[in-house]
C-alpha positions as CSV (number, residue, x, y, z in Angstrom):
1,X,98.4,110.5,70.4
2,X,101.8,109.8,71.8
3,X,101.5,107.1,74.2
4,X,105.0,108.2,75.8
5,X,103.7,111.5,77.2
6,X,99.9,109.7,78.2
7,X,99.2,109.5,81.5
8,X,96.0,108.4,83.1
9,X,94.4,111.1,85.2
10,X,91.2,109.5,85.3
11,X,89.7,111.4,88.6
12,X,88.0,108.3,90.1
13,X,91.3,106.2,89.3
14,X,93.3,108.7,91.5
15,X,90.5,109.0,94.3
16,X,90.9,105.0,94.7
17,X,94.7,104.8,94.6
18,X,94.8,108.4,97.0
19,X,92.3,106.5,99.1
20,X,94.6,103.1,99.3
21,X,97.3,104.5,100.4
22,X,96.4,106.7,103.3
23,X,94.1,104.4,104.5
24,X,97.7,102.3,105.1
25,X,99.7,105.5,106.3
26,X,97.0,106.6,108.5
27,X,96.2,102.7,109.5
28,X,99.8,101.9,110.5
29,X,100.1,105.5,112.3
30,X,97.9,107.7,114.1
31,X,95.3,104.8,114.3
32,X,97.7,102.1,115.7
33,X,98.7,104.4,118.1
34,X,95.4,105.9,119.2
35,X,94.0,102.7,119.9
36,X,96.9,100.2,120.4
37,X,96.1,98.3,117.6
38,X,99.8,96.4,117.7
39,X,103.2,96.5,117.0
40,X,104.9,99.7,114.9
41,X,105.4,98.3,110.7
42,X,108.1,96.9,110.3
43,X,110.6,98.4,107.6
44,X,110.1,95.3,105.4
45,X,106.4,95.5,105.6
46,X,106.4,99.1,104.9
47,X,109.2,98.6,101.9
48,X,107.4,95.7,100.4
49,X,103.7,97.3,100.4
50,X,105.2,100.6,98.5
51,X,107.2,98.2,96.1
52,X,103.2,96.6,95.7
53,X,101.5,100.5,95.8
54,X,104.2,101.4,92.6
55,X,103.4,98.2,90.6
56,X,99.8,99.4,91.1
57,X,100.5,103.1,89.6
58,X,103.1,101.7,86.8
59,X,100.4,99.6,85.9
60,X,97.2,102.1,86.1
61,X,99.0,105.3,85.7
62,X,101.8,105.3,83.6
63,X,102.0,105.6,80.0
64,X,102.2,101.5,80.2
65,X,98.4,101.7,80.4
66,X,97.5,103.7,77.3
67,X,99.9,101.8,75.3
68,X,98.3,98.3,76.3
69,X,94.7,100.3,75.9
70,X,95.2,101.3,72.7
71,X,98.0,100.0,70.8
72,X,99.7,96.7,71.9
73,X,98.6,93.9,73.4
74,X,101.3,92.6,74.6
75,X,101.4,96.1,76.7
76,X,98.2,95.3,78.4
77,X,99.5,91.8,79.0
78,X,102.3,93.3,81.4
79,X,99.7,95.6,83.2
80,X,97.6,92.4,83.9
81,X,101.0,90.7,85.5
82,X,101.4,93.7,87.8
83,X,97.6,94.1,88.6
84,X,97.2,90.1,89.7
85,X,100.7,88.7,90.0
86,X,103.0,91.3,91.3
87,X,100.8,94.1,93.4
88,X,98.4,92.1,95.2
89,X,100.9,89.3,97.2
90,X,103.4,92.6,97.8
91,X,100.4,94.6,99.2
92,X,99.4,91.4,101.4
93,X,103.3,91.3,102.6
94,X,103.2,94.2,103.2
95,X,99.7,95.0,105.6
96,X,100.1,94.0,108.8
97,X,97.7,91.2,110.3
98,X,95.6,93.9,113.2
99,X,95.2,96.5,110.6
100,X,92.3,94.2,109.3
101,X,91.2,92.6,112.2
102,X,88.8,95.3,113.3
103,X,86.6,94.8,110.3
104,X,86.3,90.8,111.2
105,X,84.5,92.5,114.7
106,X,81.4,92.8,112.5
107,X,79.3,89.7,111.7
108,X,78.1,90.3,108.4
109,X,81.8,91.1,107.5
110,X,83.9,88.5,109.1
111,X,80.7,85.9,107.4
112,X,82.2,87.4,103.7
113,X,85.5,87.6,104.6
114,X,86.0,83.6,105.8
115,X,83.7,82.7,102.6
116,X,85.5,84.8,99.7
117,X,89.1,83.9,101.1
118,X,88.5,80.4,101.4
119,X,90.9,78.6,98.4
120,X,88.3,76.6,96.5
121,X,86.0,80.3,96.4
122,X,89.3,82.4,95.4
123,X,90.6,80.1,92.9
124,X,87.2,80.0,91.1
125,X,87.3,83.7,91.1
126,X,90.7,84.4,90.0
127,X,90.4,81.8,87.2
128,X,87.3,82.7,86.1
129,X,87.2,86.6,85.9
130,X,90.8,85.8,83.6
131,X,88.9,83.6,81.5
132,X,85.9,85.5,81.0
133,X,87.7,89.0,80.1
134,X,89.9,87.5,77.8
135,X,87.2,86.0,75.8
136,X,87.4,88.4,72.4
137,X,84.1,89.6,72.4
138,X,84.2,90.9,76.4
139,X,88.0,91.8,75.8
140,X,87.1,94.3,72.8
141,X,84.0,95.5,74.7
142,X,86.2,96.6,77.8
143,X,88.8,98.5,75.4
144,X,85.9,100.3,73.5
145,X,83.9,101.1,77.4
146,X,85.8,103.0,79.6
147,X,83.2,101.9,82.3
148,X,83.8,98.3,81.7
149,X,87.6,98.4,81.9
150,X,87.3,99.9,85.1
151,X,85.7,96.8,85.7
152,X,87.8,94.6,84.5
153,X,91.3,95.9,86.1
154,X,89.2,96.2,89.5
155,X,87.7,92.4,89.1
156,X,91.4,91.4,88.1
157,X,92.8,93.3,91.6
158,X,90.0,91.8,93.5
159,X,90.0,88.3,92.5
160,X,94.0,88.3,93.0
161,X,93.9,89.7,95.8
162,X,91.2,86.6,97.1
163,X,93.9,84.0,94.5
164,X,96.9,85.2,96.9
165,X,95.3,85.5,100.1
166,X,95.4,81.5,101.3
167,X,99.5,81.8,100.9
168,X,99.9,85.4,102.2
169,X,97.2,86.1,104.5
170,X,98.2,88.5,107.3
171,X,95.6,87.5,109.8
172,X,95.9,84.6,111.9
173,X,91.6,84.9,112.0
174,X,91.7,84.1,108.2
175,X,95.1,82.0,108.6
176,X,96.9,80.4,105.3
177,X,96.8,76.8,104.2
178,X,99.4,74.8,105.6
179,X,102.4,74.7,103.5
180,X,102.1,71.2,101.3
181,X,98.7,72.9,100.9
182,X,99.7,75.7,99.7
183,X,102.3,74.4,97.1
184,X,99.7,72.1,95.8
185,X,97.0,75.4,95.8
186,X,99.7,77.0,93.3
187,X,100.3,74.2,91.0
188,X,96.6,73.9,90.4
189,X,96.4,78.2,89.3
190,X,99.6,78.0,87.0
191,X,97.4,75.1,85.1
192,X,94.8,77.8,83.6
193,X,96.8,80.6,82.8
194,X,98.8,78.2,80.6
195,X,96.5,77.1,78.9
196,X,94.8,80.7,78.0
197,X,98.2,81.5,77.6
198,X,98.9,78.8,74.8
199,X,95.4,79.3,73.0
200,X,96.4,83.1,72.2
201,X,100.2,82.4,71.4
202,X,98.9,79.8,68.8
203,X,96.1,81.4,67.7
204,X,96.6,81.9,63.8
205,X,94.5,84.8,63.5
206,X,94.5,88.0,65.6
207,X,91.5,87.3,68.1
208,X,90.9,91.1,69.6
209,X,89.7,93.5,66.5
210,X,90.7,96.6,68.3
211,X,94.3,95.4,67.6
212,X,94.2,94.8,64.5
213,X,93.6,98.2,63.4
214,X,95.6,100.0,65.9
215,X,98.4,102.0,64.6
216,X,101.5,100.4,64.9
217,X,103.7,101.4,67.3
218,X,106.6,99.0,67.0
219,X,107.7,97.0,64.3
220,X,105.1,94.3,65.1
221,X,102.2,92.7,63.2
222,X,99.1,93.0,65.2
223,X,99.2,88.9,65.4
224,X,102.7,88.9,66.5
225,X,102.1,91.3,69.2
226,X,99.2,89.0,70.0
227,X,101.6,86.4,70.0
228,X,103.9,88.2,72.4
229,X,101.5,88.6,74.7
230,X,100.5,84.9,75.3
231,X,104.1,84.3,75.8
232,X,103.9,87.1,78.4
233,X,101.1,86.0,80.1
234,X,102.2,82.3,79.6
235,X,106.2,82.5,80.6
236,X,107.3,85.8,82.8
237,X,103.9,85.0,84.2
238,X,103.8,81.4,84.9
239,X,107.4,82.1,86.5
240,X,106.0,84.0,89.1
241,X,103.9,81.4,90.1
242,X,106.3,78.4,89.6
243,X,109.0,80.7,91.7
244,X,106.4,81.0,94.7
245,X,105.5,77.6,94.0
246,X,109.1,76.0,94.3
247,X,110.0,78.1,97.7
248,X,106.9,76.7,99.3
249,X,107.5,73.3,98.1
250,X,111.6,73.3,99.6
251,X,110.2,74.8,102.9
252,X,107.6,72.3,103.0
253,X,110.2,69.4,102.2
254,X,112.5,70.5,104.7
255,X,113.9,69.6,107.6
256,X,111.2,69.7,110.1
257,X,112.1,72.5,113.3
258,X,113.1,70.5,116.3
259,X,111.9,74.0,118.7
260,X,114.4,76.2,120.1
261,X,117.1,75.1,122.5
262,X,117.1,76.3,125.7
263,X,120.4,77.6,127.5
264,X,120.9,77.9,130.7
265,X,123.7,80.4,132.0
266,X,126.1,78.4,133.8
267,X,125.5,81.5,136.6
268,X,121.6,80.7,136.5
269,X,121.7,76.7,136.5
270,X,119.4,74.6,138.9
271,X,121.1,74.6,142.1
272,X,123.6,77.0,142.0
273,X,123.4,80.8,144.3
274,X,126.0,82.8,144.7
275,X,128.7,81.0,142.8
276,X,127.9,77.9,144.9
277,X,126.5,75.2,143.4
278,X,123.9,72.9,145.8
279,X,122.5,69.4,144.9
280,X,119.0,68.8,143.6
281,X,116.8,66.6,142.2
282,X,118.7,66.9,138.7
283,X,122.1,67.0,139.7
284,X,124.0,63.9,139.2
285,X,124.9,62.5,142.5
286,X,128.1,62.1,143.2
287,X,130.6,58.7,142.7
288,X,130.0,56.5,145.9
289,X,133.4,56.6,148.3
290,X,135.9,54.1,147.3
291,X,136.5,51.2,150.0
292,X,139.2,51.3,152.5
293,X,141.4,48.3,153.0
């Protein structure tokens, strides 16, 4: 197999990604129009959701998948970085706020949504589908089950998606955490992935079985790629997280915004038609006469 030349057609794999991104098109187009949803995309929203949509395919589609599926870990390492850390927050920049309102009309849904997007719910989740799948035993049984690493990329999408949603959310229904909030929100998720990230850089022995009898691809042992990968996961990773983590912080430290200023056109001031300026209650009255001898 020559992992250059393999990429993944998987049929329902398309469907989804097909389905993702004309529900967008379609959502920010014909539909906004039709029923005045709100204002037009803007070119940034439209630029960063494609720059999410690519990380998506790279990650799914691309050759990048079969070499982290079958030969390197440290491949599937990057594809788990662009499924959690770099498609989901560019897709959520990217979707404007009343192209997801009209699902909050319905009870049931709008219940879900506020309970699934709240931080302590999507932290647990995020944290604890990236544990559980990189636990040996489930990690080999999603390599070896095609069915079951459908499951894990989509539980990885899903739960990042929820992890990213009280710092990005696009709704003012479901609004994000206030900013000292937020900063401390992100602090707390780069403390897990560290730590998975440390266990499999200094593990001594290679932990996933499938790897160590994959063919070698690259001049690595199977426990060096192993260990490239927990440096992936723990450093390019972790600097994602720390970056996003450091902007909020310095916008939160800031100086606080005093409100805008208003001008008034020396044409348009209180008191003053047609060039002719008449006294009011906020003009400053004028300097008493001075005595006469």
């Amino acid at each position: 197999m020559n992992w250059l030349t393999a990429w993944t057609l998987d049929p329902g794999l398309i469907l989804g990604l097909v389905v993702l991104l004309e529900a967008y098109v379609i959502g920010i187009g014909p539909l906004r129009r039709r029923y005045r949803l709100g204002a037009p995309a803007t070119k940034r929203q439209i630029t960063w959701f494609a720059l999410g949509y690519l990380a998506l395919v790279v990650a799914l589609v691309s050759p990048l998948h079969a070499l982290g599926e079958v030969y390197l870990f440290s491949a599937h390492m990057v594809q788990h970085i662009l499924i959690t850390l770099v498609g989901p927050p560019l897709l959520l920049l990217g979707t404007p706020g009343w192209l997801l309102s009209p699902l909050l009309r319905i009870p049931l849904v709008e219940t879900l949504a506020r309970n699934v997007t709240s931080p302590v719910f999507a932290f647990l989740a995020f944290n604890g589908a990236f544990a559980l799948w990189h636990v040996p035993s489930f990690y080999d049984a999603a390599l070896n089950r095609e069915l079951l690493h459908t499951l894990e990329h989509g539980s990885f999408f899903g739960a990042a998606v929820l992890m990213w949603w009280p710092i990005l959310s696009p709704m003012s229904e479901l609004p994000r955490l206030p900013l000292g909030f937020q900063a401390f929100y992100l602090f707390l998720l780069s403390i897990p992935q560290k730590i998975i990230g440390a266990l499999i850089t200094f593990a001594s022995e290679v932990l996933y079985p499938t790897y160590e009898i994959a063919p070698r691809v690259t001049g690595l042992s199977a426990l060096a790629d192993q260990q490239l990968g927990g440096i992936i996961m723990w450093v390019p990773g972790g600097l994602i997280i720390f970056g996003a983590f450091t902007t909020l912080f310095f916008l939160w430290m800031g100086p606080s915004d005093p409100g805008p200023t208003l001008v008034v056109p020396a044409a348009d001031a209180p008191g003053r038609r047609n060039g002719h300026a008449k006294p009011d209650m906020l003009s400053t009255p004028p300097p008493p006469p001075a005595p006469t001898a």
